[in-house]
C-alpha positions in Angstrom: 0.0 0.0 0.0 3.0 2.3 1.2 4.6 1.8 -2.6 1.5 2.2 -4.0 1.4 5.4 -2.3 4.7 6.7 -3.4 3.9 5.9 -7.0 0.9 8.0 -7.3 2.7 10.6 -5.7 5.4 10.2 -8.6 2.8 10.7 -11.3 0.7 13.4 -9.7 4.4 15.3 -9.2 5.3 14.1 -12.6 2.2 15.6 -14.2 2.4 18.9 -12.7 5.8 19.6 -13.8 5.3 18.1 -17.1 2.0 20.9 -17.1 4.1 23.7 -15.6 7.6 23.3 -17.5 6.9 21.1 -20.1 8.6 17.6 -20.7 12.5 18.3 -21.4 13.1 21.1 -19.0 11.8 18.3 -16.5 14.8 15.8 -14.6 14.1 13.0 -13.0 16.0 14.8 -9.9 12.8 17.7 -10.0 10.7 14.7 -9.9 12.1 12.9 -7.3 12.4 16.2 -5.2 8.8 17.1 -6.0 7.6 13.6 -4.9 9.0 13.3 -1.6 11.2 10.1 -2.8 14.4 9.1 -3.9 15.6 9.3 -7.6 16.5 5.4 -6.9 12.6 5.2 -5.5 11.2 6.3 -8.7 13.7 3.9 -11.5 11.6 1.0 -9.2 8.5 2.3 -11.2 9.6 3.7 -14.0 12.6 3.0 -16.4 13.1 6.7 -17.6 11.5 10.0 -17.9 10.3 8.5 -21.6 8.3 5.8 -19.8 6.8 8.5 -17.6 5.5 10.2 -20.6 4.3 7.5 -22.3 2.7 6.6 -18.9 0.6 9.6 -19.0 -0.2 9.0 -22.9 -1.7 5.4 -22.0 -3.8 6.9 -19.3 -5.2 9.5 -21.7 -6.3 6.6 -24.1 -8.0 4.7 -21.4 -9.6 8.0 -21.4 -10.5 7.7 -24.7 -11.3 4.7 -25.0 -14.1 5.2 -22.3 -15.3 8.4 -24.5 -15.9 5.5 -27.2 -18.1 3.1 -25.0 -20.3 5.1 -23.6 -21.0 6.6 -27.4 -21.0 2.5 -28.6 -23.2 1.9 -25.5 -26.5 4.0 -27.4 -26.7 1.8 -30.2 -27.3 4.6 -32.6 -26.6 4.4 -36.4 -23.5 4.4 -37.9 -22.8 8.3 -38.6 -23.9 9.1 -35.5 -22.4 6.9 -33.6 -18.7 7.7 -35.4 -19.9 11.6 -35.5 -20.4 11.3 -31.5 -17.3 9.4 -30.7 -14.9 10.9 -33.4 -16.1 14.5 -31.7 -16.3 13.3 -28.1 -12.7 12.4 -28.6 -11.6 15.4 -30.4 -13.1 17.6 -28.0 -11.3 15.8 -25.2 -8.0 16.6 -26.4 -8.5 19.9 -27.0 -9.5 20.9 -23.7 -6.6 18.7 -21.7 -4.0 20.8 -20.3 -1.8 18.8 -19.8 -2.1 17.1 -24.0 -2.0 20.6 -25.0 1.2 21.5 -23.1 2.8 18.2 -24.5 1.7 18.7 -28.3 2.7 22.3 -28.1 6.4 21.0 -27.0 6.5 18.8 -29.6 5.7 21.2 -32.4 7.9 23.8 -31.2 11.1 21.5 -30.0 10.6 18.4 -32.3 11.5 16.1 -29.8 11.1 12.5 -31.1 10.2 10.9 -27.4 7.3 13.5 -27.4 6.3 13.5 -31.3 6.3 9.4 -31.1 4.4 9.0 -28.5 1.5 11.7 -29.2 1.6 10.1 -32.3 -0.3 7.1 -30.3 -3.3 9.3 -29.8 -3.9 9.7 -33.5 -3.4 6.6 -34.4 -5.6 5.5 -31.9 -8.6 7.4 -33.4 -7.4 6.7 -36.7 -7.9 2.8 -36.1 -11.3 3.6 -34.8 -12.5 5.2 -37.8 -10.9 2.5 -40.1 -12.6 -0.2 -38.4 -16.1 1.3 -38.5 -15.4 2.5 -41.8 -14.5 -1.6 -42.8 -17.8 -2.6 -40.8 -20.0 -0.2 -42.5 -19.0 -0.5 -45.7 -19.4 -4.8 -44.8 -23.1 -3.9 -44.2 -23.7 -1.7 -47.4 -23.9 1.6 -45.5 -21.4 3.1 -47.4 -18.8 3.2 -50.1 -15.4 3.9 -50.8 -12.6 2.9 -53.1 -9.7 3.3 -50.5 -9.7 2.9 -46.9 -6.7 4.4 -45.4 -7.2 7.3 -47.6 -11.0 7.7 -46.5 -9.8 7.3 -43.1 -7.2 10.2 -43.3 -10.0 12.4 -44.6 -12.4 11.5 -42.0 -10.1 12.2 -39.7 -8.7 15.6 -41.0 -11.9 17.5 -41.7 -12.9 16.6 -37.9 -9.6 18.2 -36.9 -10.3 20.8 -38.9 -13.8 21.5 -38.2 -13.6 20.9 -34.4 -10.4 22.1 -33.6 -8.6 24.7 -36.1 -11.9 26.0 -37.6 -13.4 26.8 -34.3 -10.3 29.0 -33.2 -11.4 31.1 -36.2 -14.5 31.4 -34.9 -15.2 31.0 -31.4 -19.0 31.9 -31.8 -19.4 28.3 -34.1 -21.6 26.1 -32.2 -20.4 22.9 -31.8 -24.0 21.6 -32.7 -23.5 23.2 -36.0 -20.1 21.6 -36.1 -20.9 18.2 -35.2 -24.3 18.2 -38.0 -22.0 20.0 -40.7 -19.8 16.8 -40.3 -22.8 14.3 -40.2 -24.4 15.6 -43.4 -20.8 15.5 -45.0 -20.4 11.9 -44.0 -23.5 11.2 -45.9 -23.6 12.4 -48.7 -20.0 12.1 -48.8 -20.1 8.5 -48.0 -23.1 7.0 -48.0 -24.5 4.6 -50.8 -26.7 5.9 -54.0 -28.5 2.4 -54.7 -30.7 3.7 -57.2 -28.4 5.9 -59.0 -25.9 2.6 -59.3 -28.5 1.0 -60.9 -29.5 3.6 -63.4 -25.7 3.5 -64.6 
């Protein structure tokens, strides 16, 4: 219980330096200070800053995942239910400090360790949208003649609808957002049965 304890107290320390000063300005020595414990006390958890990071990027896809399973949970058709989750997720990120702090860091510094491991996020939602993208298209929802290039679209225009276009405009509501990307999923996507036949 007492390690148990001492490790939480290493992540919550962790964390807020990671917020305040962002990830490479942070030493394990800050940490260790921060925590109450020994440097040696910490390397019993964790094998290096690095895996502290990628700690905190795990935790935020458990997040996510959760964000998805409450959305799968309503059994609701298939644009809505990847409109709700896609959005849900998106609109997690962009209000968590401390993603925001980290994916800032890595734009400005480059840092591999940081760029690698945000790069987990995205591909998590990516996957998500590729495998109800494979599953729709498997019921004759929609069509498409590429998947991983359908994906990267879906993908892009909720980044930019959710999160670049509404810094332009902080007066969009996200309703409007989230229906704007529905209809465009549909008639983007969705199957013309009679007009296949006619041609």
């Amino acid at each position: 219980m007492l390690l148990d304890l001492k490790k939480e107290q290493i992540i919550q320390s962790a964390r807020e330096l990671f917020h305040q000063f962002g990830f490479k300005k942070v030493s394990m020595d800050e940490i260790a200070q921060k925590a109450g414990v020994t440097k040696k006390t910490i390397y019993m958890y964790f094998d290096s800053k690095e895996d502290l990071l990628k700690y905190f990027i795990q935790e935020e896809i458990q997040n996510m995942e959760k964000i998805v399973k409450t959305v799968e949970e309503k059994n609701l058709d298939f644009f809505e239910t990847v409109n709700q989750a896609i959005y849900g997720l998106l609109e997690y990120r962009k209000h968590q400090d401390f993603l925001n702090v980290i994916a800032k860091e890595a734009e400005w510094l480059k840092n591999p360790v940081i760029v690698d491991n945000l790069k987990l996020i995205d591909e998590k939602i990516q996957n998500y949208i590729r495998k109800k993208l494979e599953k729709a298209k498997e019921n004759g929802y929609i069509d498409y003649p590429d998947l991983n290039i359908t994906t990267f679209l879906v993908y892009k225009m909720y980044i930019a609808l959710i999160i670049e276009w509404n810094d332009k405009d902080k007066n969009l509501d996200d309703q409007m957002i989230a229906q704007s990307i529905v209809e465009i999923l549909k008639n983007g996507l969705r199957k013309d049965v009679e007009k296949n036949e006619k041609y």
